[in-house]
N, C-alpha and C positions, 0 to 999 in steps of 0.2 A: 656735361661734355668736357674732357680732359685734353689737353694738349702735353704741355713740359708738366715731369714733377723734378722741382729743382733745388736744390736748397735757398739759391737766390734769384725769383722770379722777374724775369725781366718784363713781363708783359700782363694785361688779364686777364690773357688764357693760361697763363702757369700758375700752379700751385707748388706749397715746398713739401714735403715728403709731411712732416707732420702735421698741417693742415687736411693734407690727403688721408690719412688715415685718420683725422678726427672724422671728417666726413664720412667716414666708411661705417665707425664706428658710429655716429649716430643715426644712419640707415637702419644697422642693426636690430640697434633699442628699439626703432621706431617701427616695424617690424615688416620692414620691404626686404623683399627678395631678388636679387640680383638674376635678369633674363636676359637672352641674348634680341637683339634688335629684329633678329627672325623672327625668335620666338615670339615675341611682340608682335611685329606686323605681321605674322601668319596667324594670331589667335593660339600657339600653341601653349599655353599658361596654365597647368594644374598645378595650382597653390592652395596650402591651408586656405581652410577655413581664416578671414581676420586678415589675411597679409596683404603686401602691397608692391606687384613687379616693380623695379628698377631698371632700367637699363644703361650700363655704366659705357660710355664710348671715347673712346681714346681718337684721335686724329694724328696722320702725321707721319707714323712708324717712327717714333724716334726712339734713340736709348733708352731717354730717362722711362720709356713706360716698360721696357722688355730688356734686358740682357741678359743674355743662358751664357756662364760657365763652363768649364771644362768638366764639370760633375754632371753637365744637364741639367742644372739646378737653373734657376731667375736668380739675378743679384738679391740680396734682401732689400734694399735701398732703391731698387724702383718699383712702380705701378704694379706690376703683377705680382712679384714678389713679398708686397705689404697685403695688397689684396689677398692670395694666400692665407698670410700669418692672422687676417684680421677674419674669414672665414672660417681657419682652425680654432677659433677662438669664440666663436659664434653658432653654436648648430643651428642649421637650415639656411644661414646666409650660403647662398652659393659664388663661389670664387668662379665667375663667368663674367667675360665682356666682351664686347664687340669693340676690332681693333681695325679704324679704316684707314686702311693703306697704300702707299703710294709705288712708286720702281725702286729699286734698292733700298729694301727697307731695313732697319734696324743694324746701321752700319758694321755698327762694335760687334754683331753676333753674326753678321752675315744672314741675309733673306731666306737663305733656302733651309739655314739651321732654325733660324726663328720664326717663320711660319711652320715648318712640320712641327715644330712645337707648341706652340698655340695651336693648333690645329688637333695633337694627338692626346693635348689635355682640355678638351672642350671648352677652346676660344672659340669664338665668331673671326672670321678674317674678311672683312668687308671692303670691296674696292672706293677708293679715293682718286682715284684715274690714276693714268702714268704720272704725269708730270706735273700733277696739284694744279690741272689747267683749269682758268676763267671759262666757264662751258658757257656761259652767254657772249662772250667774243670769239666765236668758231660757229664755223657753219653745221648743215647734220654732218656731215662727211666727217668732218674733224673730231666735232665730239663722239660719233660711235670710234672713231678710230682711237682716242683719249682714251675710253673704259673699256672695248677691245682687248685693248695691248697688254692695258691693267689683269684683266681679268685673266687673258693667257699667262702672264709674270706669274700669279698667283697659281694657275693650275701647275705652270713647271716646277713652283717650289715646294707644294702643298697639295699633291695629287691627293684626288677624294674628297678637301674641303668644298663643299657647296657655296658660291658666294649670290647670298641673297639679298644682300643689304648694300647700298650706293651710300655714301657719306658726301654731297657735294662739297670741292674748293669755296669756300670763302660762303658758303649756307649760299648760291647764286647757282638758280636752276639754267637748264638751255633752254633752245627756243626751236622747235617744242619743249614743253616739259615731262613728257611723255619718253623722251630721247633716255633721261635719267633710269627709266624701268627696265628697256628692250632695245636691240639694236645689233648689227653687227659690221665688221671690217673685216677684209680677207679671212672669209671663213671661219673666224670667231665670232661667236654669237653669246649674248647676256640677258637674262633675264631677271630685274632684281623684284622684289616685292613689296620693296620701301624705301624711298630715297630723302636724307636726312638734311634739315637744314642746318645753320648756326643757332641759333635762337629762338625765341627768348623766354618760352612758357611750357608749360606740360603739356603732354601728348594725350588727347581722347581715348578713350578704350578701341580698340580694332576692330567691333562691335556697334559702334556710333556710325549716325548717318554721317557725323561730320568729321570724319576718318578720311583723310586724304592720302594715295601711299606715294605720290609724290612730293609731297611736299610735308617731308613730320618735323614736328619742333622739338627741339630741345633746349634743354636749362643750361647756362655755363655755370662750371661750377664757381663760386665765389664767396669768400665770409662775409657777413653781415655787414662790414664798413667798408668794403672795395667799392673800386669805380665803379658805376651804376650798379648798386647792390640791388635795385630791384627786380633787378633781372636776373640776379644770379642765386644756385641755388639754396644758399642759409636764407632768404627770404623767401623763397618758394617753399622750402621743406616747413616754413615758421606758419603760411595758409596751410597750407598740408594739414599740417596736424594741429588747428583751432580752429576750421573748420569753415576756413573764409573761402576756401576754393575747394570744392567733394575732389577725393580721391577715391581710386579706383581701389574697393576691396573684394576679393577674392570670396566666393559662398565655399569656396572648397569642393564642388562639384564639377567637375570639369565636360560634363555633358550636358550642362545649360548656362542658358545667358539671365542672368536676374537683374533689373534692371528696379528702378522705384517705382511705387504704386503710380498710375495715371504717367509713368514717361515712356511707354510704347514708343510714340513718335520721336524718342529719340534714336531709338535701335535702326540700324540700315535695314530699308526693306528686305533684301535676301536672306536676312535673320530672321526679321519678324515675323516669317509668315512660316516660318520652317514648324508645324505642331509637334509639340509639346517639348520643345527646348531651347523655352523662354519663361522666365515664370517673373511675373510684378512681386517686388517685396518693397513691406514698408521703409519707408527711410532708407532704402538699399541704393544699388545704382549697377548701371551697366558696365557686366564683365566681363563679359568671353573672350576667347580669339582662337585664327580658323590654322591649320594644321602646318606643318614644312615640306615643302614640297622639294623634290630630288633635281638637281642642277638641271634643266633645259628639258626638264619632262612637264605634263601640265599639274598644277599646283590641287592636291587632294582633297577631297572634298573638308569644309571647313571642320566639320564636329569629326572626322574621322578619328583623331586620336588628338592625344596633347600630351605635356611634358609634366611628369611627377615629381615634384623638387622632395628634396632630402626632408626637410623641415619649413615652416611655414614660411612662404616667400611672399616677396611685395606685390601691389597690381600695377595695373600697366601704369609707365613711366611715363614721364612727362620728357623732360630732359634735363636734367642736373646735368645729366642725360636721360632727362625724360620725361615730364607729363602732363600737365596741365595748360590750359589756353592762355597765353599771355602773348606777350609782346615778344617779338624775335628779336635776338639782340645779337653780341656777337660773343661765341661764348664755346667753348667745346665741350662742358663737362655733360655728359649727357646722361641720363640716370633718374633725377629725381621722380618719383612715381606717386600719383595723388594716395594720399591718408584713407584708408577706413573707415569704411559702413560699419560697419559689422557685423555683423552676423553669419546669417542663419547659410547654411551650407547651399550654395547654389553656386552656379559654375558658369562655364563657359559656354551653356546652352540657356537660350529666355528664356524665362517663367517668372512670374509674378509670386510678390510677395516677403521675401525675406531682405534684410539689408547688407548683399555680397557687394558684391564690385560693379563700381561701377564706371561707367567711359570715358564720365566727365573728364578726367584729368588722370593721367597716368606719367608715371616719372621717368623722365631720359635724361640722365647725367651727361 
């Protein structure tokens, strides 16, 4: 989970520009694929064989993450712009994130310029309510009226973008927390399929019983010696990959769920009973995720299709922004995505046997 990238970070949600792209770069190597937070919470994940989604989440709309140019271009020097140059650099790393936003976003480039942009080069544009409001000090009235308003801003500047994904103010759900999914205010109406806390561990596979789509965690991003490093995501990506906390890897089959021998009862029942697209694999772990559904129409059946990344992508995220069960903390980077089974080609349908992906812990930066 990202907030500022800045050259000099005032807080621990900001990072400085080269920090940010060390990060990126060791997603890379490490061999996560960068997904959008839909993609994620819908199950739409077709990734090599071996990889492991990320999903990388910006908060805030500020500059430092977006600034377009009179060429149409992003600065080089912020978030999307490094993102870019570190994907051109990478085959298969996809230059995708999900960016949760507020009213008047992205001051320096103007809203309406900077969401059709993110929007016509395959960002996520996810609502953060109008006014970055405390949704548990509002009544329902208030809070549908908060992500209403949001969610219209967003249609006027970014006609066509689907907004599926809620990024709650301050990781603090309303009350219901059901309010964060669906809802509407003078005739706007939202439907999200996943609403994002602050912290402080990796995200399940969408696949797991223990898959919550109110309330998903994410990692903040952080280096190894920040303020409570153990939350943030250089000590999360370090279990990731030594194998202290299972990461979600990818069988590369995107029409089954393969989960480890004898952990059926971890898969959500409306998976596990679906024949024959589930299969147990040794040492594997549960991967799938269920499809994108079209803004305010009802969401597709889950195996119906998925998304084919370029080159081998990550499995689900945790939260750098992204994946694995820890502690919530308070954190924006959301991305990190659990480490690699590995193996044998199995997807996003169950079946027994090989060691893909699995649910345990997937990464949200």
């Amino acid at each position: 989970m990202y907030h500022q990238i800045v050259p000099e970070p005032q807080g621990v949600y900001d990072r400085n520009p080269d920090d940010f792209r060390a990060e990126l770069e060791r997603l890379a190597r490490e061999d996560y694929v960068p997904v959008t937070a839909a993609e994620y919470s819908t199950g739409v994940m077709d990734l090599p064989a071996g990889t492991h989604p990320v999903v990388l989440t910006f908060d805030d709309s500020t500059d430092s993450q977006l600034r377009v140019g009179v060429d149409g271009e992003p600065a080089d020097d912020c978030a999307v712009g490094i993102l870019r140059d570190v994907a051109a650099r990478h085959e298969g790393f996809r230059p995708v994130a999900t960016f949760f936003v507020n009213g008047d976003p992205f001051p320096a480039t103007g809203g309406r310029k900077a969401l059709a942009w993110l929007h016509e080069n395959g960002f996520e544009i996810g609502n953060h309510t109008l006014n970055h409001a405390k949704l548990s000090a509002l009544p329902a009235a208030g809070v549908q009226r908060e992500i209403a308003a949001n969610q219209k801003a967003i249609a006027d500047d970014a006609p066509g973008a689907r907004v599926l994904s809620m990024g709650l103010p301050f990781g603090i759900q309303p009350d219901p927390a059901r309010l964060a999914l669906a809802g509407s205010h003078a005739g706007v109406s939202y439907r999200h399929r996943g609403a994002y806390l602050v912290g402080a561990n990796p995200a399940p596979s969408p696949y797991a019983a223990s898959f919550d789509p109110v309330g998903i965690p994410r990692i903040r991003s952080a280096g190894p010696d920040a303020e409570d490093a153990e939350l943030g995501s250089s000590r999360w990506l370090d279990k990731l990959a030594d194998g202290t906390v299972r990461r979600y890897t990818s069988d590369g089959d995107p029409e089954r769920i393969s989960f480890p021998e004898g952990g059926r009862g971890e898969v959500a029942g409306e998976h596990r009973e679906r024949p024959g697209r589930t299969r147990a694999c040794v040492g594997g772990g549960l991967s799938p995720a269920p499809p994108l559904p079209e803004t305010g129409a009802e969401a597709p059946d889950p195996f119906s299709r998925g998304l084919r990344p370029r080159t081998p992508a990550p499995q689900a995220p945790a939260r750098l922004e992204g994946a694995a069960p820890a502690p919530q903390a308070p954190a924006r980077l959301e991305g990190a995505a659990p480490a690699p089974q590995a193996p044998p080609a199995t997807s996003p349908r169950l079946r027994p046997g090989v060691p893909p992906r699995r649910y345990p812990q997937a990464g949200l930066i």
